[in-house]
C-alpha positions in Angstrom: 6.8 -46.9 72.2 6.7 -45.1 68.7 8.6 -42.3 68.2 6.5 -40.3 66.1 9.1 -37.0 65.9 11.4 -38.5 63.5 8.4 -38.4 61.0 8.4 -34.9 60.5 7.8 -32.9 56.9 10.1 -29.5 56.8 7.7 -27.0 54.6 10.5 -24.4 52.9 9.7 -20.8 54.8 7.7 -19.2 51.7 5.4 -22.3 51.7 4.1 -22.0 55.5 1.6 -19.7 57.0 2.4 -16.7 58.6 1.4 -14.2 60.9 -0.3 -11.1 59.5 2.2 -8.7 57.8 3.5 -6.0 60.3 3.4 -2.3 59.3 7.2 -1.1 58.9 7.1 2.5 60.3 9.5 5.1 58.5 12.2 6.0 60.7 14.7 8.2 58.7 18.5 7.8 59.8 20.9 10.3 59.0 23.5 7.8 58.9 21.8 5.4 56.2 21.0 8.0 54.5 24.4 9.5 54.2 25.6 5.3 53.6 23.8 5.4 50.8 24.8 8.8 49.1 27.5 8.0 49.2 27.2 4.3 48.0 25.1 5.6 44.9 28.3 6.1 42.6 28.8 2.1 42.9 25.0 1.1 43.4 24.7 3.0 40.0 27.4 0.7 37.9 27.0 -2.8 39.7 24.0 -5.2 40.6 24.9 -7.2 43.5 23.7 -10.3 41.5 25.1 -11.1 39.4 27.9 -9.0 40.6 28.7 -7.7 37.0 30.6 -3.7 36.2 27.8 -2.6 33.7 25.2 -0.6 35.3 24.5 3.3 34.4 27.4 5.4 33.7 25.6 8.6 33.6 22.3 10.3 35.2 21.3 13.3 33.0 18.8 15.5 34.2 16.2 17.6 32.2 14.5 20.8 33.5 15.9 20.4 36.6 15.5 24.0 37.4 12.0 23.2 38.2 13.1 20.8 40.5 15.2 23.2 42.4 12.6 25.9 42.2 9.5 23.7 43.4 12.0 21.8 46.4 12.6 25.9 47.5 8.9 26.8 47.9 8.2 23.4 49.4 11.2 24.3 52.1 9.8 27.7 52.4 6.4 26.3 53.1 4.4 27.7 50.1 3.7 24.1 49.0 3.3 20.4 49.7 5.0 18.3 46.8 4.0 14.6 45.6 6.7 13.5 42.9 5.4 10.7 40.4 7.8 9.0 38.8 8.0 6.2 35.4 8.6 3.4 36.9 10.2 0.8 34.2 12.3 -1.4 35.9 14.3 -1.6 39.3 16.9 0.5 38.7 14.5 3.9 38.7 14.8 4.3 42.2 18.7 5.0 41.8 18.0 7.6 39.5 15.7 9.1 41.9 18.2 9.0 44.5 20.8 10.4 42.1 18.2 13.0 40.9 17.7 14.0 44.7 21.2 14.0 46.7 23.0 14.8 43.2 21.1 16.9 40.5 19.1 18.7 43.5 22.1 20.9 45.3 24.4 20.9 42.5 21.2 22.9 40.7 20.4 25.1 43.1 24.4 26.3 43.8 24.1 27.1 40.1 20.8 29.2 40.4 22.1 30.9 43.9 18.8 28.9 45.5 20.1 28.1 49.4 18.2 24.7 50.1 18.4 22.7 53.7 19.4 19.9 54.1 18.7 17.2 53.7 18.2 16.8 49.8 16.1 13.6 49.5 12.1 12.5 49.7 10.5 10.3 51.1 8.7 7.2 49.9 5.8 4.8 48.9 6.9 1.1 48.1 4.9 -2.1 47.5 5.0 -4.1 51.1 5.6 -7.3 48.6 8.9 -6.3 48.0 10.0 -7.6 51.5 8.7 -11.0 50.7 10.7 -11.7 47.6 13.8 -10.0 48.6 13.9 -10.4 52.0 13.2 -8.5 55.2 16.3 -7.2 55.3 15.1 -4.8 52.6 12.2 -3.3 54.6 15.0 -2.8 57.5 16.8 -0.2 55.0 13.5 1.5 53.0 12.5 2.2 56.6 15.7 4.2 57.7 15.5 5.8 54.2 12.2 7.3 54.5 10.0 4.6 53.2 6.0 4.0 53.4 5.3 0.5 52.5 2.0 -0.1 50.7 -0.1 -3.3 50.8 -1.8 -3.3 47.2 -5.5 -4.6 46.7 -8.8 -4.0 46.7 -8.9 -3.3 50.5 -7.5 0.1 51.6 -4.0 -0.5 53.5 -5.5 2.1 56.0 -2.5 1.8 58.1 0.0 3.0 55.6 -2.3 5.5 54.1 -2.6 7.0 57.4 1.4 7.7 57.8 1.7 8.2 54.1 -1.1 11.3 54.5 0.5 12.9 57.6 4.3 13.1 56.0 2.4 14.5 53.5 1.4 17.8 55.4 3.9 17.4 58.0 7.2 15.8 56.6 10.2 17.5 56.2 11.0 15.7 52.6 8.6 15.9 50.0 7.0 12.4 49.0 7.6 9.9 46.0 5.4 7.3 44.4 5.1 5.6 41.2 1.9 5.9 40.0 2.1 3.1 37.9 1.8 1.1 40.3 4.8 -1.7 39.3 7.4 -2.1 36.7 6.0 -3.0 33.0 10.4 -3.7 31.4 9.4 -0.8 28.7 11.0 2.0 28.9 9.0 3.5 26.1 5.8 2.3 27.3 3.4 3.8 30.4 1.0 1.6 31.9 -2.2 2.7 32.9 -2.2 4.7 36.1 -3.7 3.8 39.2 -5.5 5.8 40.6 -3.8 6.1 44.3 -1.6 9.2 43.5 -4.5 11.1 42.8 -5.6 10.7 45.8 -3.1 10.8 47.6 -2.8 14.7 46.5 -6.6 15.0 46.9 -6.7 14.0 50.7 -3.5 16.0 51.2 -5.5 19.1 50.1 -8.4 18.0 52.2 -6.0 17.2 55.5 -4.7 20.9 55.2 -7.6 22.9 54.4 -8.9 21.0 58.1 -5.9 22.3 59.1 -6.6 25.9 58.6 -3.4 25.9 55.9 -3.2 27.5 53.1 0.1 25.8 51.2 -0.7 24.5 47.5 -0.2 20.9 46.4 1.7 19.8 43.6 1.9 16.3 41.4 5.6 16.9 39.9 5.7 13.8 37.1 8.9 12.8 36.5 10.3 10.7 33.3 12.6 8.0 33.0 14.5 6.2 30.2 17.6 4.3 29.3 20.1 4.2 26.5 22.6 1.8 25.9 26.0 3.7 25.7 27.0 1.0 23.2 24.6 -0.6 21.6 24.6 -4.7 22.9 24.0 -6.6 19.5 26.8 -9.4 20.9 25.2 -9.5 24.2 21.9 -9.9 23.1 22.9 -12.8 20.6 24.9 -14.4 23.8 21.4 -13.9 25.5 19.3 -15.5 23.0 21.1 -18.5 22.6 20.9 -19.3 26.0 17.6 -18.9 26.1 16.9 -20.8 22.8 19.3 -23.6 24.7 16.7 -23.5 27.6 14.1 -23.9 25.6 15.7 -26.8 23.2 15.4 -25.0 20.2 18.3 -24.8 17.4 20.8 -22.0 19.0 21.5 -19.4 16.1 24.5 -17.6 17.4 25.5 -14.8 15.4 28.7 -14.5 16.6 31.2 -11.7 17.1 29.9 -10.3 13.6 26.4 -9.5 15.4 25.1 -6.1 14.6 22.2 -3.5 13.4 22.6 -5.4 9.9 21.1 -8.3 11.8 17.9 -7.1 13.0 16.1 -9.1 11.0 17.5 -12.5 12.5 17.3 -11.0 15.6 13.6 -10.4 15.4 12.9 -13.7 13.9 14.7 -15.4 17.0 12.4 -13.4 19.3 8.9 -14.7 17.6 10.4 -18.4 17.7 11.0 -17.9 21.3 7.3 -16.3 22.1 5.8 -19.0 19.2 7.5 -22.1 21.6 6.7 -20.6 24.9 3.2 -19.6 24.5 2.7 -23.3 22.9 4.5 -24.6 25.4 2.1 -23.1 27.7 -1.1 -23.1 26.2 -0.1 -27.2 26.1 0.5 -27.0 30.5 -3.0 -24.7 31.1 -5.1 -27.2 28.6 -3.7 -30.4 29.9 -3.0 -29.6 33.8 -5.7 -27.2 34.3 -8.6 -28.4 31.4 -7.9 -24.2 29.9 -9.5 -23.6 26.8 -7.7 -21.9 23.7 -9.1 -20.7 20.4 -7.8 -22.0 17.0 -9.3 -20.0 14.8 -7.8 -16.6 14.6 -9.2 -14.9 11.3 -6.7 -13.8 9.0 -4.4 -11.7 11.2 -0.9 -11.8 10.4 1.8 -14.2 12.2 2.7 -11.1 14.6 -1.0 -10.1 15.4 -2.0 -14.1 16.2 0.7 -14.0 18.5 -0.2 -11.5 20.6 -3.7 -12.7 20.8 -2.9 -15.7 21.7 -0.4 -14.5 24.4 -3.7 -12.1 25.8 -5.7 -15.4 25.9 -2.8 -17.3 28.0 -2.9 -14.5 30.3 -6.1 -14.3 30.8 -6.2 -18.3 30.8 -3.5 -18.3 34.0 -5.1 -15.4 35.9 -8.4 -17.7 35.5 -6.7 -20.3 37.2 -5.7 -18.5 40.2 -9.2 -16.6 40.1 -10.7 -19.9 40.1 -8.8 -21.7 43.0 -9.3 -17.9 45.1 -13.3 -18.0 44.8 -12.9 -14.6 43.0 -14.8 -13.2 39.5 -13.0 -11.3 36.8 -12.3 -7.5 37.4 -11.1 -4.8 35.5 -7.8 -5.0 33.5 -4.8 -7.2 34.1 -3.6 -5.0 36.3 -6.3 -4.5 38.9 -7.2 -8.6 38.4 -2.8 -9.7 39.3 -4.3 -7.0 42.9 -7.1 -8.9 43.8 -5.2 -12.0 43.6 -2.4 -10.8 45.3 -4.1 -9.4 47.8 -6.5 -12.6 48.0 -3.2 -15.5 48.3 -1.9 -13.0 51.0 -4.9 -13.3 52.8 -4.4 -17.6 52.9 -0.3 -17.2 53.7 -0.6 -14.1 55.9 -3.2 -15.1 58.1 -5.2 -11.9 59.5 -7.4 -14.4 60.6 -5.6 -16.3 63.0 -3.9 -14.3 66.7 -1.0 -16.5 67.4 0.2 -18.8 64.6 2.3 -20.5 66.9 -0.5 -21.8 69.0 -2.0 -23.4 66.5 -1.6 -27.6 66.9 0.4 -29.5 64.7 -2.4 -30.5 63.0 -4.6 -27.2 62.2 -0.3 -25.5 61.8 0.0 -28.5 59.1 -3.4 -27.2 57.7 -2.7 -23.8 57.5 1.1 -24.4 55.7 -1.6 -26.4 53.1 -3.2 -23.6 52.6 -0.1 -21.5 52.2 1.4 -24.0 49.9 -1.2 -24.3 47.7 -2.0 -20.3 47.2 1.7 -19.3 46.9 2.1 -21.8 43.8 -1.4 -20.3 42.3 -0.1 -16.8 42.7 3.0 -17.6 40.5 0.6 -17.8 37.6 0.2 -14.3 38.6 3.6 -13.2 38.9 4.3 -15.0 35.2 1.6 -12.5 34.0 3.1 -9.7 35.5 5.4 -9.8 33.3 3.7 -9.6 29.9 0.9 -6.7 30.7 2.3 -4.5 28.8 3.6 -6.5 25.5 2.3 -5.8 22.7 3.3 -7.2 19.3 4.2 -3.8 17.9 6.7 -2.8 20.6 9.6 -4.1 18.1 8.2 -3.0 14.7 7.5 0.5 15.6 11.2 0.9 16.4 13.4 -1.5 16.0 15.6 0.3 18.7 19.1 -1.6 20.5 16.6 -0.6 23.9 14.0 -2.3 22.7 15.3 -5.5 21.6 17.1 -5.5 24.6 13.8 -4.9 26.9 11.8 -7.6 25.0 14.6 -10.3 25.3 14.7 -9.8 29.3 11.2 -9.9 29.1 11.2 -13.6 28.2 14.4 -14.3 29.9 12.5 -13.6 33.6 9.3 -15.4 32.0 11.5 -18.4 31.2 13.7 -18.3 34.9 10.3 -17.8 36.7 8.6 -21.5 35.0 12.4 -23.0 35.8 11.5 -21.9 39.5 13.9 -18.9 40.4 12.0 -17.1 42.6 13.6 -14.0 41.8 14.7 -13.6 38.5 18.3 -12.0 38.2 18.5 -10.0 35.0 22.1 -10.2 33.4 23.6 -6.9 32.1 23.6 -6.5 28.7 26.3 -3.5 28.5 26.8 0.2 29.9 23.6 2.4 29.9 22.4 6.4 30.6 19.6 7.2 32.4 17.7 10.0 31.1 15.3 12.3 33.6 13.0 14.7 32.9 11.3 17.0 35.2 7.5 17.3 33.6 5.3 20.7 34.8 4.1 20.8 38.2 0.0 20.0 38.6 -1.4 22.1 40.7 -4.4 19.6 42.9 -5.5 22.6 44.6 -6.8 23.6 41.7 -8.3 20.6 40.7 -10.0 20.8 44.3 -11.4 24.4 44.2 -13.8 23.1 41.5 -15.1 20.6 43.9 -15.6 22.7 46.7 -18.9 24.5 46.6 -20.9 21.4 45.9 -23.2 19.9 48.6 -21.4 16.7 50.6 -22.8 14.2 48.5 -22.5 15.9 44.6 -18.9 16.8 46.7 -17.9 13.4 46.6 -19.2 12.2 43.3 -16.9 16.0 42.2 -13.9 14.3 43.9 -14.2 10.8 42.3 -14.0 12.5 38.7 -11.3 15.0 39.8 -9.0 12.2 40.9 -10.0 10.4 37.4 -9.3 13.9 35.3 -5.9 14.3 37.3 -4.5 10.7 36.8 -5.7 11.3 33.1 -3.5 14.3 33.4 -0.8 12.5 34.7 -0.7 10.0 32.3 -0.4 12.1 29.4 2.3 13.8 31.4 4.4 10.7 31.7 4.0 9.8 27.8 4.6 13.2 26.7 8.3 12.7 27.9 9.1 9.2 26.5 11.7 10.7 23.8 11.0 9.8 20.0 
């Protein structure tokens, strides 16, 4: 007799096929909520990996009178609120927490405003963020007051339709991040999607059914980071590791590193970008038979750089367009959705009722599949990171911040091609966190101008208010990035 078990092949977990993605429902607990208030002081100054003391020392607020005053009409019921906040990098959600369970009360005491508890709002995050970190963090956004969101093309109906009725009926107000993922500038707003928009327009719609007349309000918020000290040694430490990764000669300043140096510093930076991107554009011509350009005109050593880096992200999204049977859409941004939302589709199979039935042989198809669509959609994830690089960033202001942001930049480009998953950023040195409270946007008002047209002119109305209002927005946000 054969014994045909011992000749099994063990796929790791994020290479097999699943079952389709569960909603998480929001389920607020007082006790979590209060864990993590009280938490925040330490949340704020260490990263659990690396477990390193040099978070954010300090959280200062801006106009936070408005926030006090909007938070008491939205408590008296004069108003539904939708707060849209920069979203840079991962730490912005603890200065939203800080900016809630902090700033909030300590504001109103000051202006005699008497607010209920609890202080807080709830939530809209990406439903990817459970993949890469784990399900344990959808266990704790839920008890917080979160809405997870599957991004795409195709309408997560499912979380639009809690999201909509916390929007009329929740206690908290409601939090999103219009850009829709982090960009690592904090001087730098991607373009806005379109969901918040909409969001506030359907809230409008859900209450006038309703027979209520409360107003709705887009509150942007800003975000942005100093270094308290500015981390010249750090960032030479940084880039010689990362020249050492990439085998190029290590030019460590040394203790003497400093403003003085910027020039070396910026020089180390373009012969990083100059060996990745030829690194890479060598991998996507030989593996993948990609095509690049030689001929650039006569564009200086910085401007040919950044084409070229445009070209080898548009060169890896190609490659996972290619292998996903889909065309070329919109930006960057909108084509790292539809691939997202396509590999999801071959990992997370909607298509299939019990996974587990499956036979070993269609359940060793299906981890193929898998397989094969979770390594196309880390081409993705590596352009992720770039969309918002430009070859400017640097020049225009040859800040500590930005140096800083560019270097981490390549530092998660680099850990994601050595196969860490999850890239853990090391802390370059103390930092503030600066937020500003931007002037309430009334939609109302943007939907009393759509109103009075018939259904269909109402509709085509709606679809350039939302446009005109995330226009809005968006010059909201960059109106706060400070000079």
């Amino acid at each position: 007799m054969f014994n045909l078990s011992d000749n099994r092949v063990v796929t790791p977990p994020e290479y097999r096929a699943q079952p389709k993605l569960k909603f998480i429902p929001q389920r607020v607990n007082p006790f979590i909520l209060r864990l993590a208030v009280l938490m925040l002081p330490i949340l704020l100054r260490v990263r659990l990996r690396p477990w390193l003391p040099a978070g954010i020392t300090e959280v200062k607020v801006t106009n936070a009178e408005t926030l006090a005053t909007v938070y008491q009409q939205f408590q008296a019921g004069k108003t539904r609120l939708l707060f849209a906040f920069r979203h840079s990098e991962v730490d912005d959600p603890l200065s939203i927490i800080y900016l809630f369970t902090r700033t909030l009360p300590r504001t109103a005491r000051k202006l005699g405003i008497s607010l209920q508890y609890p202080f807080y709002s709830h939530f809209i995050y990406d439903r990817g963020m459970t993949i890469w970190a784990g399900k344990w963090l959808g266990w704790v956004f839920s008890r917080l007051g979160g809405i997870p969101i599957h991004r795409g093309k195709k309408l997560d109906r499912e979380a639009i339709r809690a999201a909509r009725d916390l929007l009329i009926n929740g206690k908290m107000p409601m939090t999103i991040a219009p850009e829709g993922a982090t960009n690592g500038h904090s001087e730098v707003v991607s373009p806005l999607e379109p969901g918040t928009a909409q969001l506030g327009f359907w809230c409008v719609e859900d209450l006038q059914k309703a027979h209520r007349s409360e107003e709705v309000f887009i509150v942007p918020i800003g975000i942005q980071y100093y270094y308290v000290t500015p981390p010249w040694l750090k960032l030479d430490w940084l880039l010689s590791k990362l020249e050492a990764d990439c085998d190029l000669p290590v030019q460590r300043i040394g203790k003497s590193a400093g403003e003085m140096h910027q020039d070396i510093f910026y020089q180390r930076l373009l012969d990083l970008s100059e060996y990745v991107i030829t690194q890479m554009e060598e991998f996507y011509r030989h593996f993948y038979n990609c095509q690049f350009p030689d001929n650039h005109g006569c564009a200086s050593d910085e401007e040919v750089l950044v084409i070229r880096l445009q070209t080898l992200l548009d060169r890896a999204l190609q490659v996972c367009e290619q292998y996903l049977e889909l065309q070329p859409q919109g930006n960057a941004i909108d084509r790292c959705r539809r691939i997202e939302e396509a590999g999801w589709n071959c990992i997370y199979r909607q298509d299939v009722a019990d996974i587990q039935a499956l036979s070993p042989f269609e359940r060793g198809l299906a981890d193929w599949i898998a397989h094969e669509s979770a390594i196309r959609m880390r081409h993705m994830r590596l352009v992720e990171s770039f969309v918002a690089v430009t070859g400017t960033y640097i020049q225009d202001k040859p800040s500590p911040e930005r140096f800083a942001e560019t270097t981490l930049i390549i530092f998660d480009a680099i850990a994601r091609i050595k196969g860490i998953k999850v890239p853990h950023r090391p802390r370059l040195g103390w930092r503030r966190s600066q937020v500003i409270i931007g002037t309430p946007i009334s939609v109302t008002q943007y939907w009393l101008t759509c109103k009075r047209d018939s259904h269909r002119e109402y509709r085509q109305a709606v679809k350039k208010a939302v446009n005109d209002l995330t226009a809005e927005l968006q010059i909201a946000l960059e109106g706060m990035i400070s000079s």
